[in-house]
N, C-alpha and C positions, 0 to 999 in steps of 0.2 A: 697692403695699401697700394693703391695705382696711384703710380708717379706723375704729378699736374702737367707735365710735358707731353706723356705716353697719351692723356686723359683729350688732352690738347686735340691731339694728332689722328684720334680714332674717330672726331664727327668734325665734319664741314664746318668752316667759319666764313660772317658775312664780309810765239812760239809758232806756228801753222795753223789755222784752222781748217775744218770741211766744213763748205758752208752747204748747207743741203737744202735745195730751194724749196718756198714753196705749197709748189705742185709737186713736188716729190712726197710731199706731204699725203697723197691720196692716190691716183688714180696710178702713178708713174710704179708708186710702192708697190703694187699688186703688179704691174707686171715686171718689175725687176726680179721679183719673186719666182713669176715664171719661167723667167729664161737662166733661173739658177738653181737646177729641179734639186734638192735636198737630196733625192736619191744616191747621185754621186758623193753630197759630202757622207753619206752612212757608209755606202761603198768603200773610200778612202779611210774613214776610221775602222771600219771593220777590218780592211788588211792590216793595218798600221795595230791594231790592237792582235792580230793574227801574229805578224812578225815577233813584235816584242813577246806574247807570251810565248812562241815558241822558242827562244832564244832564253831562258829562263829553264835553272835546275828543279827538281821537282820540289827541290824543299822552296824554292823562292816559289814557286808554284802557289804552294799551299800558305805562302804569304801574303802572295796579291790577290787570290783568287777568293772569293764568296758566291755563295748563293743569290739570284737576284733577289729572294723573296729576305734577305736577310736583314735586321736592324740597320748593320753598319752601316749600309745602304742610305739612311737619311740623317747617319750620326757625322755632322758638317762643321766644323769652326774655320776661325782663321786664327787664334794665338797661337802663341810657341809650345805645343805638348805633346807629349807620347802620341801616336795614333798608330791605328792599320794598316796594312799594306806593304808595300816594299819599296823603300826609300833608295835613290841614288847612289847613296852611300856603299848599299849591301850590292853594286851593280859592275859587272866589270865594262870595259870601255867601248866594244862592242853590244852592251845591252845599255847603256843610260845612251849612244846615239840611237838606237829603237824608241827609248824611252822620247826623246826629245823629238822623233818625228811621229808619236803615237800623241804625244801634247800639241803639237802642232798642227792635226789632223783636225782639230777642233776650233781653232784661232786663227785668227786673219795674221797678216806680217806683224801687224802694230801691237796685237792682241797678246803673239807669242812675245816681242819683245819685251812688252810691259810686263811680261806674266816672269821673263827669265832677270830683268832688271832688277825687280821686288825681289827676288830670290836670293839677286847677289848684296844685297842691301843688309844683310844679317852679317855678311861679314864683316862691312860698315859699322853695324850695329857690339860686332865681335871684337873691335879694335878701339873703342870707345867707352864702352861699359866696363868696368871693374867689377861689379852683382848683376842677380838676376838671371832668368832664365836660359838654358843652353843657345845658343846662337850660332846654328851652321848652316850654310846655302846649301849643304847636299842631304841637309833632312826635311826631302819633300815627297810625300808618296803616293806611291800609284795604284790603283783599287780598282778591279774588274770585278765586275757582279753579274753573272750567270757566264753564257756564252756567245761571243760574240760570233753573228752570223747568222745562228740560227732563227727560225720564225718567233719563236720566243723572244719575251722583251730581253735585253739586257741594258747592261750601264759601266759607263768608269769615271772615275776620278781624280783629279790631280790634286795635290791637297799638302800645306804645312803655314808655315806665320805668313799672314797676309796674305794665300790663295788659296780658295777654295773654288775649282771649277769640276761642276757634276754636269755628267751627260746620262741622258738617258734615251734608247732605241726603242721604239714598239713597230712591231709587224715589219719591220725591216723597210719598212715608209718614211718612218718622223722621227726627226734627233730633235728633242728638247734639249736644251742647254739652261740650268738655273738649278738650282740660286748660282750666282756668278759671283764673288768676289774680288777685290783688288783692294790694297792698300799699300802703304806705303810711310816706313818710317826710318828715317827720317823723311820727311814730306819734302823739304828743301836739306840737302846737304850744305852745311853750314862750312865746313874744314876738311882739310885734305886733296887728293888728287883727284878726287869726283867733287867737290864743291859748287856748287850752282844745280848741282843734277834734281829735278821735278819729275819723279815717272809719273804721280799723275796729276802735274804741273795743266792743260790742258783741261780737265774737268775740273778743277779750281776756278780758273781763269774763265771759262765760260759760262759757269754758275754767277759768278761775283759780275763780269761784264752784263749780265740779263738782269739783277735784281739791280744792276747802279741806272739801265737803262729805263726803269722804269720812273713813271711819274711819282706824286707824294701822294697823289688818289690812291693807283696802284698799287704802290708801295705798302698802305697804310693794309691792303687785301692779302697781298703777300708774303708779307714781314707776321708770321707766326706766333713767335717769342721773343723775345730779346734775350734770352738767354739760349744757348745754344746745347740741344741734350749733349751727354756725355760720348755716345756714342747711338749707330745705327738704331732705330729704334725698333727694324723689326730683326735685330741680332742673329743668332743663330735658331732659329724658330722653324721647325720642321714646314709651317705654313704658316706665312706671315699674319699678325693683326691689323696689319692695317689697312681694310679694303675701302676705305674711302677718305678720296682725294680732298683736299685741304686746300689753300692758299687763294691763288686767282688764276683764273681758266682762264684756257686760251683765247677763248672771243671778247675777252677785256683786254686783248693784245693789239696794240697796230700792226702793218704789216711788218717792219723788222725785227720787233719781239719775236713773232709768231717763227720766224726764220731763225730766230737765236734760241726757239727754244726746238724746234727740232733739227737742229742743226747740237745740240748739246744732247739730244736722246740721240742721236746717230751716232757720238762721240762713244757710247756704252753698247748702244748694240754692233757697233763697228770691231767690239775685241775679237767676235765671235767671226768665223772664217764668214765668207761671201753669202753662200745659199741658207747660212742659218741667221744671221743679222738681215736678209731680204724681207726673209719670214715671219720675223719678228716685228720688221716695219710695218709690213705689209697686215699683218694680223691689230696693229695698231691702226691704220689707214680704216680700215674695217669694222673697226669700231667704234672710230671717230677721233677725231684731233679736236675736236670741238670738248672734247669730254676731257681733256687732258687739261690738271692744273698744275701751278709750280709756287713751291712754299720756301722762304727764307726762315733763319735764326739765328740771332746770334751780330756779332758786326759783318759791318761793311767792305772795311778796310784790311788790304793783305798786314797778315801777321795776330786777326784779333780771329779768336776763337769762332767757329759759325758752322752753319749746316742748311745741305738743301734737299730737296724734295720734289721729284716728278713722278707723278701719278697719272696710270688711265685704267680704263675696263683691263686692262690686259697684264699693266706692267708696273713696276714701282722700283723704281731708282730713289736710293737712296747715299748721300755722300756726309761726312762728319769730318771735320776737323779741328780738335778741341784741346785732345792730350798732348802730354812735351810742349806745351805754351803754342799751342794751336802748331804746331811740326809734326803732325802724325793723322795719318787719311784712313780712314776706312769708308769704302765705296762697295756695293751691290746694285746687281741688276736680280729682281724678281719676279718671277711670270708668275700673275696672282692666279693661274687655273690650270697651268701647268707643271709648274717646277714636280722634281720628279717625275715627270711623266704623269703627273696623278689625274688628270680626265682621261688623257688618252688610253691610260692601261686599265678606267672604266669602262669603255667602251670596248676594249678588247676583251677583254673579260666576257661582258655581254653576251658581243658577238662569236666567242667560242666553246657558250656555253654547252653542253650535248643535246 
């Protein structure tokens, strides 16, 4: 039976900021794009993935290493569980700094910090809990899939509770970056000598400040549910369901909506280092902001359970937080024709065929 929420969601209904203007919104996004040619950031991970593997025993080898054509390859979560790969833990001190500039090879400053934040949040998590599942900041691992450099596509992984970030290379051109995950739990640290701490404090904050700025017309377009799903709605799904956008589109925006909502999609495609979040924009600009809408659930007010939703031809952010009495985030960035690489290694395919 499909859930009245999911059923909802699948057809149309009738701290700092960055503020990102605009005109950045179209014409500017294309060419910030250009003057950040992707090439170099493939370059930079492909050494940075060169280092770390070679800095690795043959048996950690045949830990982190797969075939690109291989399942594991699109097998993604973000809970606490056994997985693939070769985790920090098994790493000496000299191979987790590899590690952490092979992670970073992919992530803007803010992107790694949030990404290394979440991480340390288990130990949080480790000193509060009495049951429940294992809880260690150094069980998070690393996953190469073919080989990187070559003409051949390849891909890696960083991956454990609350992050799952997948890249993927074709033709030594295009990093796609998605499905992107982030979460965060506890969502506000409540006790102790991290108390106050929000890592993703900032996408909260600018979800909640866009649906309070709207009118009660508005409102009445992009207020969803009143009840707020349990979690992300397109979860760990090889290819998301939900290709079409919900709530109230952009051209029912005045002009500082319209700035608060892509100034809040900049805030997600910003994890990703420079010339891969340009491209992203820029691939959004291209296919219209006009097309882009944004859907509420759930309350209003910090502390009450809720969820939101940014959708366009291209992309789908998705953020939740519901669980531990609305103190626990799970967020996603999704490229609805790319993630995996999956157009792009059609085309290649194609193009090489005999």
């Amino acid at each position: 039976m499909t859930h009245p929420f999911r059923s909802l969601f699948l057809f149309p209904a009738c701290a700092g900021l960055f503020l990102l203007p605009v005109h950045l919104a179209s014409a500017e996004t294309a060419e910030m794009s250009k003057s950040l040619p992707v090439g170099k950031a493939i370059g930079e991970m492909t050494q940075a993935a060169r280092n770390f593997w070679a800095s690795l025993t043959p048996e950690q080898q045949a830990k982190a290493g797969f075939k690109f054509e291989d399942d594991e390859r699109m097998n993604w979560h973000f809970i606490p569980k056994p997985r693939k790969g070769l985790t920090f833990k098994e790493m000496n001190s000299a191979q987790r700094d590899l590690a952490h500039a092979f992670l970073s090879s992919g992530l803007s400053q803010k992107g790694y910090a949030k990404a290394l934040t979440i991480m340390s949040l288990d130990q949080v998590l480790k000193d509060i809990e009495t049951k429940g599942p294992t809880r260690d900041p150094e069980l998070y691992y690393f996953s190469i899939f073919g080989t990187p450099g070559e003409k051949n596509p390849w891909g890696w992984r960083v991956e454990g509770h609350h992050v799952s970030l997948n890249f993927t290379v074709v033709d030594g051109k295009v990093a796609v970056a998605g499905p992107a995950f982030l979460g965060s739990n506890p969502a506000n640290v409540m006790d102790g000598p991290r108390k106050g701490l929000r890592v993703l404090g900032v996408e909260e904050d600018l979800g909640r400040q866009l649906v309070k700025s709207l009118s009660d017309v508005q409102r009445k377009v992009a207020l969803v549910a009143e009840t707020a799903p349990k979690d992300v709605l397109s979860f760990n799904l090889r290819k998301t369901m939900l290709q079409t956008p919900v709530g109230i589109g952009y051209p029912q925006l005045n002009e500082d909506q319209k700035k608060q909502v892509a100034n809040l999609v900049r805030e997600y495609a910003d994890r990703l280092r420079g010339e891969l979040a340009a491209e992203d924009l820029a691939r959004i600009a291209t296919a219209g902001w006009d097309k882009v809408q944004f859907a509420w659930a759930g309350g209003l007010e910090l502390g009450q359970p809720h969820y939101y939703r940014v959708q366009g031809p291209t992309f789908l952010i998705e953020y939740d937080n519901t669980q531990n009495n609305a103190n626990h985030v799970h967020s996603v960035w999704r490229d609805l024709t790319r993630d995996f690489g999956e157009d792009l290694l059609g085309k290649h395919l194609e193009e090489t065929k005999p």
